[in-house]
N, C-alpha and C positions, 0 to 999 in steps of 0.2 A: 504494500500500500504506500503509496505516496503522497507525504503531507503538502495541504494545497496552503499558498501564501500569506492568505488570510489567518490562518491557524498560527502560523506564524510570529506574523506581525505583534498580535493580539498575546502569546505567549511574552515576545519582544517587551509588550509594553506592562504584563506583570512584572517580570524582570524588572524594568526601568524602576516604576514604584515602586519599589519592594528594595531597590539601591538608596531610593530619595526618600524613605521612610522609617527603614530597618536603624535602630540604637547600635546596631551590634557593627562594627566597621568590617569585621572578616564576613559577616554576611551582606553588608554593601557591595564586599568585593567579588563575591561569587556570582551576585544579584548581575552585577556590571556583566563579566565574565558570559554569564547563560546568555545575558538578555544581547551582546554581542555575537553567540554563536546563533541564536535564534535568529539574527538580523542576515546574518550570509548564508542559514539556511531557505531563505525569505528569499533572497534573491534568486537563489539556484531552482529554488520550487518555483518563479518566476519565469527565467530560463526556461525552463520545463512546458512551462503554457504556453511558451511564447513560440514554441518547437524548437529552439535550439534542442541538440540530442548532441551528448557529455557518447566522450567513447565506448563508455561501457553498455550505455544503450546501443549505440551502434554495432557493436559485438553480439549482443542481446540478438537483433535484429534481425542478424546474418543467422545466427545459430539457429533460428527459428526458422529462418527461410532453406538453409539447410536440410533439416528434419524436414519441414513439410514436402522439399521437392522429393527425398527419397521415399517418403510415403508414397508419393505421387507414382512414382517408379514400381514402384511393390505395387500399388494397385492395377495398375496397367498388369505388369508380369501376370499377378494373379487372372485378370479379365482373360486372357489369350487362354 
């Protein structure tokens, strides 16, 4: 499953509050920290809608298309 941007963002900005409100300063710094990785997964999930396609889908892609053509092949064989 892949997290869509929205989810994200919205993650992002507990994080931020939770920086700007937490007493606890090692937990301001985590708070920063998440709500930073939330932010450049926000973008990448972005990426993602926008159809840029990151290598590993494109790997993905082929492997897929691989399989299906030798299913393809096996069913022909079998039909004969």
């Amino acid at each position: 499953m892949r997290i869509k941007p929205k989810m994200c963002r919205e993650q992002q900005a507990i994080q931020l509050a939770i920086a700007e409100n937490d007493p606890l300063q090692s937990r301001r710094d985590v708070a920063i920290a998440a709500a930073e990785a939330w932010g450049r997964e926000a973008l990448q999930a972005e990426k993602r809608e926008a159809g840029s396609v990151g290598l590993r889908d494109r790997l993905d892609a082929e492997i897929t298309l691989e399989f299906a053509q030798e299913a393809d092949l096996e069913r022909n064989d079998n039909a004969r």
